[in-house]
Each structure stands twice: as C-alpha cells, then as structure tokens.
N, C-alpha and C positions, 0 to 999 in steps of 0.2 A: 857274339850276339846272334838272333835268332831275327824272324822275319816280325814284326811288329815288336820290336824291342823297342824302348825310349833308352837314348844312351844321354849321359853328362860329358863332356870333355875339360881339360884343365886350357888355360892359358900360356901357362909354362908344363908343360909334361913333367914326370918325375923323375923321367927317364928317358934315353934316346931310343928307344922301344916303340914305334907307331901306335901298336896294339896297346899300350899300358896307358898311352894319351886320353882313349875313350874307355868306361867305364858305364855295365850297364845301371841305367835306375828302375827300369821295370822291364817286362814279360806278360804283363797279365793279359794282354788284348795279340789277336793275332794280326791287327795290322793299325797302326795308329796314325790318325788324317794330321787335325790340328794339336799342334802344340804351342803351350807357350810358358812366359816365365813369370810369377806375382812374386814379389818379392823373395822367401826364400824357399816356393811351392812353385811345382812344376806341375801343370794341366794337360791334360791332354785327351782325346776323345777317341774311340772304336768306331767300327765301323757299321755299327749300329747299335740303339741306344744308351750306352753309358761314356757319364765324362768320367774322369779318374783325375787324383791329386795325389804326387808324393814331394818329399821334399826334396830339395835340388843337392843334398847329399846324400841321398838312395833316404832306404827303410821300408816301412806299411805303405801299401797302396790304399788307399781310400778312396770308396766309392763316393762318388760326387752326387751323380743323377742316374738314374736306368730309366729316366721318362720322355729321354729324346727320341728321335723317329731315326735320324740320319745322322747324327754329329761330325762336324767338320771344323770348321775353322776356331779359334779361338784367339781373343786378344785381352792383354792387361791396360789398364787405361793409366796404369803406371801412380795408383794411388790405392786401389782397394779395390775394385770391380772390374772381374771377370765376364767377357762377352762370350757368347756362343751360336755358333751359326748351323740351325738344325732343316737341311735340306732337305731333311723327309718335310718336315711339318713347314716349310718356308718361314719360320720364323727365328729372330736373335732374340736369345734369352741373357741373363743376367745374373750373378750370384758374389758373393761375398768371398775375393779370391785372396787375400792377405791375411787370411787367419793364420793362429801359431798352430791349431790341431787339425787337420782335412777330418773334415766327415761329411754325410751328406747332407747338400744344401738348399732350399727353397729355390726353386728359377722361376723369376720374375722375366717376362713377356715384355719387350722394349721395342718389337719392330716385328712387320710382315713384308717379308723378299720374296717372293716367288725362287726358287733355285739358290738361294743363298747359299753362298761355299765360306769363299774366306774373309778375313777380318781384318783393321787394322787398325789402331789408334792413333792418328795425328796433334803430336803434341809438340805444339813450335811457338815461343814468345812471338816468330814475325810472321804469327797468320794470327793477330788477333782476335778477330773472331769465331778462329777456327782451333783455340786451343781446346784442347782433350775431346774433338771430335771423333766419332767413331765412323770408320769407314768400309761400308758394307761392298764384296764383290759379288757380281753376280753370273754365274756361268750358262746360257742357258743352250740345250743341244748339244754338251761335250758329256762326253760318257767318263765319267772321273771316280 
C-alpha cells in the first residue's frame, strides 16, 4: 500500500501472511482523513475537497462531492445517511450513503461547527433520547 491508500482487512485472514490480511480498496487521494463504513460502501474524504465511495469489496471509486472546502471526518448513522464534517467551510453536510451504485451526491447542510473534524453517531437503546444522535468534535488550535 502507498501513502493515502484506504485498505479493507479480513476478520479471518486467508492466510498466515500479515501482508495478504489487508488488501487495498483505493489509491485515488494522496492522503485520506475520514473514513467510514454505509452498509456495503466504503466513504471516505481527501484532503481537500472531495469525498469518494467505493464498495467494501474494492472496484470503481466514485466521486461523491468535489464541493467541500476541507473534508474530514465522516459517520454512518447506521440506516442510510452519511455525515460530513468540512473544516474548511465549518459546516456537517449530509448525503444518501446506502445506495447500491456511488455516484455523486447532493450534500444537504445539517449543522455549522466552527473547526469541525470528526464525527460520530451514537446509537444506543439505553440513551433514549439519544438514539441516532449525531456527534460533532471540535478541534480548535490543533494543527491536524
């Protein structure tokens, strides 16, 4: 693998081989922030503006967005929507992350963070109130 590679790995390896354990799924960015997993799509962002989708068994990278400022962080909210946390423009964006085809996708504007990095989505029956909330971090004065 190379230096902004996105790699897969297995659970069980195929082999007692370290190396044969990871496999890459992409290349296309030279250094990738957020990653995350939508069902059997794999997201992930550059380091400036595009997010990217391929499937979590390799193949076509698809571009997602080229309209971010910063791209960083990403989270699945473990049902169908992809967050995005774009630290150039301080704001998390939103898009349709469970599709069967990546291609690119409309990003709907859901929040403004000043420094916004990373993402998380909390989904727990015993926080009530707090299921499929989304949880924005905020970094500010770290040079990252």
């Amino acid at each position: 693998t190379q230096a902004g590679s996105v790699a897969g790995g297995y659970s069980t390896p195929p082999s007692s081989d370290k190396g044969a354990a990871v496999r890459p799924v992409s290349t296309v960015t030279d250094r990738a922030y957020g990653v995350c997993l939508a069902r059997d799509n794999a997201i992930f962002t550059s380091s400036e503006k595009y997010v990217y989708g391929v499937r979590k068994t390799g193949g076509v990278v698809a571009m997602i967005s080229d309209t971010m400022q910063k791209p960083r962080g990403c989270a699945w909210d473990g049902e169908g929507t992809v967050y995005v946390a774009d630290k150039g423009s301080g704001k998390i964006f939103a898009f349709p992350g469970s599709v069967a085809s990546m291609t690119k996708q409309p990003m709907v504007k859901v929040a403004e963070l000043e420094d916004v990095y990373g993402l998380a989505v909390v989904v727990s029956s015993s926080w009530r109130q707090l299921t499929g909330t989304l949880v924005a971090v905020v970094i500010s004065g770290w040079f990252l």
